[in-house]
N, C-alpha and C positions, 0 to 999 in steps of 0.2 A: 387288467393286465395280469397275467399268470404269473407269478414269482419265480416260477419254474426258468423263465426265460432269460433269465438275468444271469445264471450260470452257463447257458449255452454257448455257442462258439468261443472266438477268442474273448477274455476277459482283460486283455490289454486297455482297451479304450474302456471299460469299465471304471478300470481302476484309476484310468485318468481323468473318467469325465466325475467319478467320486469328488478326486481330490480338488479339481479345479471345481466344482457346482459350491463344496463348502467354501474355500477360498472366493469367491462370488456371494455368498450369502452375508460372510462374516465381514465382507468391504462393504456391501449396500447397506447392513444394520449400523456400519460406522459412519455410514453416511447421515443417515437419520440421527442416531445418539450425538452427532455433531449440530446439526442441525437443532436440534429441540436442546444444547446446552446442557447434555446429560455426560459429557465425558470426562474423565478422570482426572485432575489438573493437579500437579504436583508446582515444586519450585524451580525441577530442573527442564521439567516437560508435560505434553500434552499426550494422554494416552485414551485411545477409544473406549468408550463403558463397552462397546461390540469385544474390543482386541481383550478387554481390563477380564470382563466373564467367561468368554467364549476358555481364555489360559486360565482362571481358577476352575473351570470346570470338566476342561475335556483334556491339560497338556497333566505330562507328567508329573509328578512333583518327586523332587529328590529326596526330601522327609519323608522317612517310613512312617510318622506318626499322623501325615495328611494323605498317603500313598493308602492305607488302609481303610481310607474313609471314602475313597474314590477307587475303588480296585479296576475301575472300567477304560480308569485312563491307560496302560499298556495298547490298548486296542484304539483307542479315538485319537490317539497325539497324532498317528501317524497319517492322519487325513485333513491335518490341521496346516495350514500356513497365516500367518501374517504378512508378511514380506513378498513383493509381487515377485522380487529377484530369486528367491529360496524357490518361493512354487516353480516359478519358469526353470531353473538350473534340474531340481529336480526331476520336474516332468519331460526334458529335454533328455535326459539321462536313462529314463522310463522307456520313453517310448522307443526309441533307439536299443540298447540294448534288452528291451523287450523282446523287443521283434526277432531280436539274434538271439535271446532263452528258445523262444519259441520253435528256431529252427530244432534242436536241439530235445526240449521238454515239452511236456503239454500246458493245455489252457491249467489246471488244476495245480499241476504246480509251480506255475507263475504265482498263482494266490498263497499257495501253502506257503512256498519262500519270500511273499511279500510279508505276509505277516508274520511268521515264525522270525522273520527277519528283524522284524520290527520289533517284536516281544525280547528281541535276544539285544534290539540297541537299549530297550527298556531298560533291561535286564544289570546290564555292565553300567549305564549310567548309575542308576541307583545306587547299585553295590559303589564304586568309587566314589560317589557322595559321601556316602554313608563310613566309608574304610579310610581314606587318603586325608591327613590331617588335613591339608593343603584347599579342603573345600568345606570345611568345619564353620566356616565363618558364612557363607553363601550357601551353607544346604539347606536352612528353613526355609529361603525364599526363592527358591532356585527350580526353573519346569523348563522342561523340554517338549517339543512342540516338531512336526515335519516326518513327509516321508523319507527321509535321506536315508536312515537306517536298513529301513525298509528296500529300497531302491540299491543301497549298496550292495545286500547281502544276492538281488537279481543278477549285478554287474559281475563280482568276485565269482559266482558260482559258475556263469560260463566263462570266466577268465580261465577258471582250473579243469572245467571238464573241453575245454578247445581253447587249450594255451597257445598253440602257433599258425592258429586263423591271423590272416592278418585284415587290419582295415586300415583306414587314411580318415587321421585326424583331420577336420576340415577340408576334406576331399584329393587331401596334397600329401600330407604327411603320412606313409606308410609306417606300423606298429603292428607289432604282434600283439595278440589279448594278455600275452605273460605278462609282457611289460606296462601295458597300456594298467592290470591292476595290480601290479608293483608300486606304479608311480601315484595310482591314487590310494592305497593304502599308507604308501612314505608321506605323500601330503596331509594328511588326516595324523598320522602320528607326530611331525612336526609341527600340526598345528595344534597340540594339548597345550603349548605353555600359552597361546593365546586368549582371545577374550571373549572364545568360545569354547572352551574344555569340553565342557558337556557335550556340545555340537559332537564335535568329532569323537571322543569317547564312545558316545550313541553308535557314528556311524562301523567304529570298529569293532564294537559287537552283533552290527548286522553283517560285518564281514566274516566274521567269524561262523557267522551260521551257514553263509553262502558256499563259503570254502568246506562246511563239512557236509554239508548237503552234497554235494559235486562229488566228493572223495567217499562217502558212504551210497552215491549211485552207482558209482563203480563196481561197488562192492557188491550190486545187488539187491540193496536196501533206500528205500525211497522213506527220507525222515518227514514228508510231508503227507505221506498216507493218511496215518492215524487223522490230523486233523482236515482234512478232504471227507473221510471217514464219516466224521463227525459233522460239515457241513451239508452234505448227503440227507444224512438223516432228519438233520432240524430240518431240511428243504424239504423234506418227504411230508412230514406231519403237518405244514402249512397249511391254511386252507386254496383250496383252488377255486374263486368262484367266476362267474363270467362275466362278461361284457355288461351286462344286461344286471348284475347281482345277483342273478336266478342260483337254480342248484348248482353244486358240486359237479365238475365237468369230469370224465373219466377220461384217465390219461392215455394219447395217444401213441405210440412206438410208430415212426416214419422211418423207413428204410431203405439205405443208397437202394440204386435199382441196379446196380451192380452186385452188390451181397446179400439181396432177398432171397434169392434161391440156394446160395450158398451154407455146404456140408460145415462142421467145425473145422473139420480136416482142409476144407478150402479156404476156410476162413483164416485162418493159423498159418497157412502158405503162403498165401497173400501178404499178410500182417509179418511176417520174416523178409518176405522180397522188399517187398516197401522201406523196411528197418534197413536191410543191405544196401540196398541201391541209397537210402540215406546217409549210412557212415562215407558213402563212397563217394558224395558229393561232398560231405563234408570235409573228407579229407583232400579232394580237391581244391577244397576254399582254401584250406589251411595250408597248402603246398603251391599255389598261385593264384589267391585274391578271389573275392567274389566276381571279380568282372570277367574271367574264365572261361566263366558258367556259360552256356548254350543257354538259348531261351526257353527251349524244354526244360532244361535243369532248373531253370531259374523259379517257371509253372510249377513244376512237381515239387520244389522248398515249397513255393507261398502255400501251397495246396496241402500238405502236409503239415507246414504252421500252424492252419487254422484248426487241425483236427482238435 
């Protein structure tokens, strides 16, 4: 299989079948470590050797003195679940307002502001461990774990760049995206005195990034470049080898047959109409609901999604 392939089209279902394949991995080795009497047994509970290693090695830790000896975890927490209810909430949250990034962004920076997202819930957790007397007592043993950050910061950023789309919570409740990520931002800050601080901490630092991702697109400025950038290149230097394991296969360029023959000048023309007739639908949505839409409209989003 080409490595190459895995960044192609949309990356949405990627990113879920990631996070769900580990979440599967790390329940069937708790099956086993239960099973052969290998699980972690304290006085107040029973905890999986799968859940016990899987979080000293891959979630966060809020001690900078264990944070340094595992630098890799900002990157692996956020593909980690425990909890069937955590994965489900968040890949529920994914995949939906994925799809609506999408209208919106491309496949690339779905991934950029999933994980910039995630490095930035990292980010604020640690720092308020580490800063906030109030977790002085809990920060040696203290790890965070989940896409939530990650997933927040996809939800905030097209709350702010198409705040008065509306949708229907539960297919009944009409909400605009201003409000729908007002209300989950106010949930998350009312839930810090809880008995998940860190939880939500996490996830308003990947709101945080969502929100300036969105307001520096505005501007012109895509902060998810640089690291697109950069997975570009490690993808490049990969090896490519074949089916078979034989040589090195030379990479092929396949081209719509619509823009094979096409000038730059036609290409650049196209690529402006397509953008236009997009704001134009989108402001449709936003001014009365996706249901609107014409079934052409409806084609030419999914078709434009996937680019």
């Amino acid at each position: 299989m080409d490595i190459r392939s895995f960044f192609k089209a949309s990356m949405l279902n990627k990113l879920l079948g990631i996070n769900i394949a580990v979440y599967l991995l790390i329940s069937i080795a708790g099956i086993f470590t239960f099973l052969f009497g290998l699980d972690v047994v304290t006085e107040q509970t029973r905890i999986s050797a799968a859940e016990y290693y899987c979080n000293d090695f891959l979630a966060v830790p809020a001690a900078l003195s264990k944070l340094l000896w595992r630098i890799w975890t900002p990157i692996t927490y956020m593909f980690v679940h425990f909890d069937f209810w955590h994965i489900l909430g968040n890949m529920l949250w994914l995949y939906f307002m994925g799809q609506m990034f999408l209208m919106v962004f491309d496949n690339k920076q779905l991934v950029g502001t999933y994980i910039l997202g995630g490095l930035s819930g990292a980010l604020l957790y640690v720092l308020s461990y580490n800063l906030f007397p109030v977790f002085q007592m809990s920060m040696p043993v203290s790890t965070c774990v989940g896409a939530s950050a990650a997933v927040t910061a996809i939800v905030i950023a097209i709350c702010v760049m198409r705040p008065n789309m509306e949708i229907r919570i539960f297919g009944i409740i009409p909400m605009t995206l201003k409000w729908l990520g007002i209300i989950y931002i106010g949930f998350d800050l009312l839930q810090i005195t809880g008995s998940n601080a860190g939880g939500h901490i996490a996830h308003l630092g990947g709101a945080i990034f969502g929100a300036l991702f969105a307001w520096q697109y505005t501007q012109g400025k895509d902060l998810t470049k640089w690291l697109n950038n950069l997975i570009d290149k490690i993808v490049t230097i990969l090896p490519t080898q074949s089916a078979s394991g034989g040589k090195k296969q030379k990479m092929r360029v396949i081209y719509n047959d619509s823009a094979r023959d096409m000038s730059d000048s036609d290409f650049n023309r196209m690529k402006a109409e397509n953008q236009k007739r997009m704001d134009e639908i989108l402001d449709k949505i936003s001014q009365s609901g996706y249901q609107s839409l014409t079934k052409e409209e409806k084609e030419f989003l999914f078709k434009m999604g996937r680019k």
